[in-house]
C-alpha positions in Angstrom: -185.7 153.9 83.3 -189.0 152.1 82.4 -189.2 152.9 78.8 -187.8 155.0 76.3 -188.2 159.2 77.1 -191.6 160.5 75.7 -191.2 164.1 76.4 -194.5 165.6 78.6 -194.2 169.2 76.9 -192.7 170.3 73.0 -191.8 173.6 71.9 -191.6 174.1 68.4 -189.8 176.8 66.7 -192.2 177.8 63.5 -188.5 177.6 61.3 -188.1 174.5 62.2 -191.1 173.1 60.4 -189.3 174.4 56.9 -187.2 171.3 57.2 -188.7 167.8 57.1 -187.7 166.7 59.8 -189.7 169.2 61.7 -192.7 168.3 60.0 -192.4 164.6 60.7 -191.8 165.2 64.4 -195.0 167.5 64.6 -196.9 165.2 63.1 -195.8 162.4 65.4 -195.8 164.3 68.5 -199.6 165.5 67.5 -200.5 161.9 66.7 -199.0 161.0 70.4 -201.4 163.6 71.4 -198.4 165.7 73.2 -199.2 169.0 74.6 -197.3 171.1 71.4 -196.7 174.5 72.2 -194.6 177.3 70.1 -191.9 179.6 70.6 -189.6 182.2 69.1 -186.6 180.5 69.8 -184.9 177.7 70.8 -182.9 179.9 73.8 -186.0 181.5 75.0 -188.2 178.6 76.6 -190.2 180.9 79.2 -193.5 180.0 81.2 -192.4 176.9 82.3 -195.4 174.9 84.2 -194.3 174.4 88.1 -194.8 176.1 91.4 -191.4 175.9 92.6 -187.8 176.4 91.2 -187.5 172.3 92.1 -190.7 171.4 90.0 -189.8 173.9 86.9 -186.2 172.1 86.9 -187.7 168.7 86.5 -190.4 169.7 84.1 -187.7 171.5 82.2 -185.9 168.1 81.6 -189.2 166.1 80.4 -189.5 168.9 77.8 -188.5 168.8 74.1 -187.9 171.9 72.3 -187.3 171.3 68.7 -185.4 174.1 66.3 -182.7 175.0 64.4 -179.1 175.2 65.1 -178.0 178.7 63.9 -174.5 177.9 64.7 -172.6 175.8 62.4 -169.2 176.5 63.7 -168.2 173.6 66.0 -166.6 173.4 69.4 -163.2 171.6 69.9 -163.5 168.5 72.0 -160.4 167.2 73.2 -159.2 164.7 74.1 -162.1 162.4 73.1 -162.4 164.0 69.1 -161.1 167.1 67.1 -164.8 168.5 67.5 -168.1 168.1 69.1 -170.9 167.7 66.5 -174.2 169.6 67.4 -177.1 167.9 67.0 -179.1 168.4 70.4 -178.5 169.9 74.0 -179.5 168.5 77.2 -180.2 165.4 78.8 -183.8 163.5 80.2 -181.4 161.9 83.0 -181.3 163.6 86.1 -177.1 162.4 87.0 -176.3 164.4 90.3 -173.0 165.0 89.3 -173.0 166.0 86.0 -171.4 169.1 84.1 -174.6 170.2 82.6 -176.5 171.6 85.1 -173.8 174.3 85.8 -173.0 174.7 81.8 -176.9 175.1 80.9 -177.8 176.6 84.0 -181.3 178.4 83.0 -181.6 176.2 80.0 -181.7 172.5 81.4 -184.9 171.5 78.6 -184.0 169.4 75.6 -183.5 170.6 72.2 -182.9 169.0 68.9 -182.2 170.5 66.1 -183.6 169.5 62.8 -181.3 171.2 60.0 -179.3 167.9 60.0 -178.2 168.4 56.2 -176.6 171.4 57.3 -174.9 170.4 60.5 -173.2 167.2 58.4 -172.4 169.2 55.5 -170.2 171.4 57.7 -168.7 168.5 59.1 -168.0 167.6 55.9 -166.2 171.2 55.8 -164.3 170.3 58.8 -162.7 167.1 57.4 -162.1 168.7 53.9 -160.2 171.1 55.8 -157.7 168.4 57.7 -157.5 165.9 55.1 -156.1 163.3 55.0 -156.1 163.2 58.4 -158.9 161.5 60.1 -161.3 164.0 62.2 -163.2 162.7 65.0 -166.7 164.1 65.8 -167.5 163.6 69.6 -171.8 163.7 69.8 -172.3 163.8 73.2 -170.6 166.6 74.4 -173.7 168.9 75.4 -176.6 166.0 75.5 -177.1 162.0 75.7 -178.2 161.7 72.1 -179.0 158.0 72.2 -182.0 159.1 74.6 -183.6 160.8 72.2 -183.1 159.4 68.9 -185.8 156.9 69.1 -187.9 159.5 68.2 -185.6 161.6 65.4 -183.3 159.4 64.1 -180.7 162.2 63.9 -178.0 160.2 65.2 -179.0 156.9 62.7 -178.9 159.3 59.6 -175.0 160.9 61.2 -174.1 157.2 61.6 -174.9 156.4 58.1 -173.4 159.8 56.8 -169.8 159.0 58.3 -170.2 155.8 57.3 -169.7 157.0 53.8 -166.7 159.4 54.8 -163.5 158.8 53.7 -161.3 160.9 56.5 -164.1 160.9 59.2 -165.3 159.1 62.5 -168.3 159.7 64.5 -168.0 159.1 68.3 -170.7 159.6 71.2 -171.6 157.6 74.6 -174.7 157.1 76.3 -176.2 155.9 79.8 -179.5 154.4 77.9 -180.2 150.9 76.3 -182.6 152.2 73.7 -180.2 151.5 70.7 -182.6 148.8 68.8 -183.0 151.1 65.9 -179.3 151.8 65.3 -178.3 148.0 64.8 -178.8 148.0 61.2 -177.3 151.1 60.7 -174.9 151.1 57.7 -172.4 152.1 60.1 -168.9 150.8 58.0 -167.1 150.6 61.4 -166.6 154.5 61.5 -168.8 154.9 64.9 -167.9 154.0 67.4 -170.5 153.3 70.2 -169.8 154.3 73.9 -171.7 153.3 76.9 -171.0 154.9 80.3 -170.7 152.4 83.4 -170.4 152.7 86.5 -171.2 150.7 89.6 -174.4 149.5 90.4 -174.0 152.2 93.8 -173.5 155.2 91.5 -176.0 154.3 89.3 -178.8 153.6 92.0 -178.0 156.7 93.7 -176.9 159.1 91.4 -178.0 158.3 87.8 -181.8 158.5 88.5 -183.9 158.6 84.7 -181.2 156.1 83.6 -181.1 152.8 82.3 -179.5 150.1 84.8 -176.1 149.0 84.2 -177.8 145.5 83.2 -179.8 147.2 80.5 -176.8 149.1 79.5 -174.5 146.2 79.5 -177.3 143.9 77.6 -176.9 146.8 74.8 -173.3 146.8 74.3 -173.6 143.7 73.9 -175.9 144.1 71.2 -173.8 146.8 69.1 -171.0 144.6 69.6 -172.7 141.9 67.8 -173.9 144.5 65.1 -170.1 145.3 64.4 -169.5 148.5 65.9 -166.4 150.0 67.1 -167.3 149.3 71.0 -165.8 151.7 73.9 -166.4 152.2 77.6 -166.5 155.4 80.0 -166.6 154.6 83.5 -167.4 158.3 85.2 -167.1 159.2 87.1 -165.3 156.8 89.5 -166.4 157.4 92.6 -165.3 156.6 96.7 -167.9 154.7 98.3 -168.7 151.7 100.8 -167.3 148.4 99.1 -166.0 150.7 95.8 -163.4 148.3 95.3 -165.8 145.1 94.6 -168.6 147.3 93.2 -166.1 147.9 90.3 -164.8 144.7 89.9 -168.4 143.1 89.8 -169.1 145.8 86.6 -166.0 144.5 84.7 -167.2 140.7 86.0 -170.4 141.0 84.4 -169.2 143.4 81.0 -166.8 140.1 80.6 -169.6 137.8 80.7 -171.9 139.8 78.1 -169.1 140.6 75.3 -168.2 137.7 73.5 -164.5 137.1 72.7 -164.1 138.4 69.0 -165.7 141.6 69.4 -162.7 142.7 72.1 -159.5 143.6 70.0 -160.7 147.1 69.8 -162.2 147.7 73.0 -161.6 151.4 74.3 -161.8 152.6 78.1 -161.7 156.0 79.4 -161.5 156.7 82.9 -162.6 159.6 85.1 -162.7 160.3 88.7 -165.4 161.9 90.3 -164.6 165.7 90.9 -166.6 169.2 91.4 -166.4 172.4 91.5 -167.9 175.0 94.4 -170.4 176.5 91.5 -171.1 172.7 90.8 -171.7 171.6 94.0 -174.2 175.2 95.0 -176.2 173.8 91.9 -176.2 170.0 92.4 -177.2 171.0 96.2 -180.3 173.3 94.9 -181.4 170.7 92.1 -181.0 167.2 94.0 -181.4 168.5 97.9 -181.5 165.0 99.5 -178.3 163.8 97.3 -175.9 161.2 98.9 -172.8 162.7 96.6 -170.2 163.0 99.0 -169.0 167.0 98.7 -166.9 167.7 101.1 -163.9 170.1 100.2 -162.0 169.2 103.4 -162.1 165.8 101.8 -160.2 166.4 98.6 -156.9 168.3 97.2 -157.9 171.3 94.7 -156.6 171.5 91.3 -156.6 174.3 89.4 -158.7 174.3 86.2 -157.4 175.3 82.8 -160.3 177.8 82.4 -160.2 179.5 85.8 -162.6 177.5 87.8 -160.5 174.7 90.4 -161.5 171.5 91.2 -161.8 169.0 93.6 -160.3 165.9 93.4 -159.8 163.0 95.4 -156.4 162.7 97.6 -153.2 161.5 96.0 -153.0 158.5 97.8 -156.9 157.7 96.6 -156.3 158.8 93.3 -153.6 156.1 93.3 -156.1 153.4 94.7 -158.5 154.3 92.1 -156.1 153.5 89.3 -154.6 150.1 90.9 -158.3 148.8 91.0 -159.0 150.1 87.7 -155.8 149.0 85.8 -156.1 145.7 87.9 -159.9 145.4 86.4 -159.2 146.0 83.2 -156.1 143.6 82.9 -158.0 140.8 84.1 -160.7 140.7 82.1 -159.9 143.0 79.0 -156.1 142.6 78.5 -157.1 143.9 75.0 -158.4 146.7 75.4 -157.0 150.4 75.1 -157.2 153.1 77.8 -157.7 156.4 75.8 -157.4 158.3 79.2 -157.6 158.4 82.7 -158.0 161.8 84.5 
């Protein structure tokens, strides 16, 4: 990833220019003399430039449609927060594996959404609700928000919302380094700031429209410095040639970025690579020449909770996979706390 994403096509919903933000976007994206077209609704992106199904899917992800978000009742989003907070779907990256693809299927553009006062006042509803409990708002459920919000600031205006709550925490991670604009965020420690890792193998091969692993470990070490809450996905975990010291050179170099007083409240979640057979008939159709390993004869299934089974490594990898990881994380961030590993 050279730069931050400049989108080569935005859709506007005409509502969305009732709210400031969509005003100021329009009048940036016009002043970065992007191709603006118009559309009825945010769900109903048609026409898409391309001559093939492979050229309309990549287009799709360089475009930006910007609109409202008509739902304001959120999704649950366990076990990371109570609920996932909407403020944009889809992702510039173009991650083999990821969930996405088969959860947007016809729908892989961008969108924002630019009712923002809305969308925090109903989290506001949510944690008026559960007080005084502390709710949990996980951003990043449907998009990699970071990778946009160089160019809304939706996420640096959420920050500095929670950071005024009393019962709430904001929560997201990301795969991009482009996080200069949310250091001086009037954050109040109640965000806290996730970057996925991985090795550099699954990042070269698989994570293509990212930032490297040095980029994203540079920028951690960054947020660290500007006092967030820090916290680390590594996802998914994944079998390959020299696996073993491709992991333990990630944790080797995270160790030498963070400095030693930012680690008492380090988090890690861990997550091994898995797919599904409607997963791997879309990753197959979108990436063609992909290295991701797919084989079912290869892993155990495991039923999903919603139907759809899974494939996962064997038991006696799965058990590898957490020796190394455990081992990793012992060494070099005793502190830390594993949330999960699955």
């Amino acid at each position: 990833m050279r730069g931050p994403f400049v989108p080569q096509l935005v859709y506007f919903e005409p509502k969305a220019l009732d709210y400031p933000l969509g005003q100021q976007l329009l009048e940036k994206f016009t002043h970065m003399g992007l191709e603006i077209r118009y559309t009825t609704s945010h769900n109903q992106i048609r026409n898409l430039p391309g001559d093939s199904d492979a050229q309309r899917y990549r287009i799709a992800k360089a475009t930006l449609v910007v609109g409202v978000r008509k739902t304001l009742k959120f999704d649950t989003s366990k076990p990371s927060a109570e609920y996932a907070i909407p403020f944009a779907t889809g992702c510039m990256g173009h991650c083999h594996y990821c969930y996405l693809q088969t959860t947007m299927g016809s729908k892989p553009y961008i969108r924002t959404y630019v009712n923002v006062d809305e969308i925090l006042a109903a989290a506001d509803e949510y944690m008026l609700e559960r007080a005084p409990d502390i709710t949990r708002f996980e951003a990043s459920c449907t998009s990699d928000i970071v990778g946009i919000d160089h160019l809304t600031h939706t996420l640096k205006r959420a920050i500095e919302h929670f950071g005024q709550t009393e019962h709430g925490k904001l929560r997201f991670v990301t795969k991009f380094h482009h996080v200069d604009h949310l250091l001086d965020a009037a954050h109040h420690g109640k965000t806290r700031f996730r970057f996925s890792i991985n090795a550099d193998y699954v990042i070269k091969y698989f994570e293509p429209g990212t930032s490297s692993l040095e980029q994203r470990i540079q920028a951690a070490g960054k947020v660290a410095r500007a006092g967030y809450p820090l916290g680390f996905i590594v996802a998914p975990i994944y079998l390959h040639e020299g696996w073993q010291a491709g992991y333990e050179a990630m944790f080797a170099r995270l160790d030498a970025e963070l400095d030693k007083e930012v680690r008492s409240d380090i988090t890690f979640e861990f997550i091994q690579h898995r797919f599904t057979k409607p997963a791997k008939r879309v990753i197959e159709q979108n990436y063609p020449m992909t290295k991701l390993e797919l084989d079912e004869a290869k892993r155990r299934y495991k039923w999903g909770k919603y139907g759809i089974g899974k494939y996962i490594y064997q038991k006696d990898e799965e058990e590898q996979i957490k020796q190394v990881l455990h081992s990793a994380m012992q060494k070099y961030f005793p502190q830390a706390k594993l949330e999960y590993f699955t």
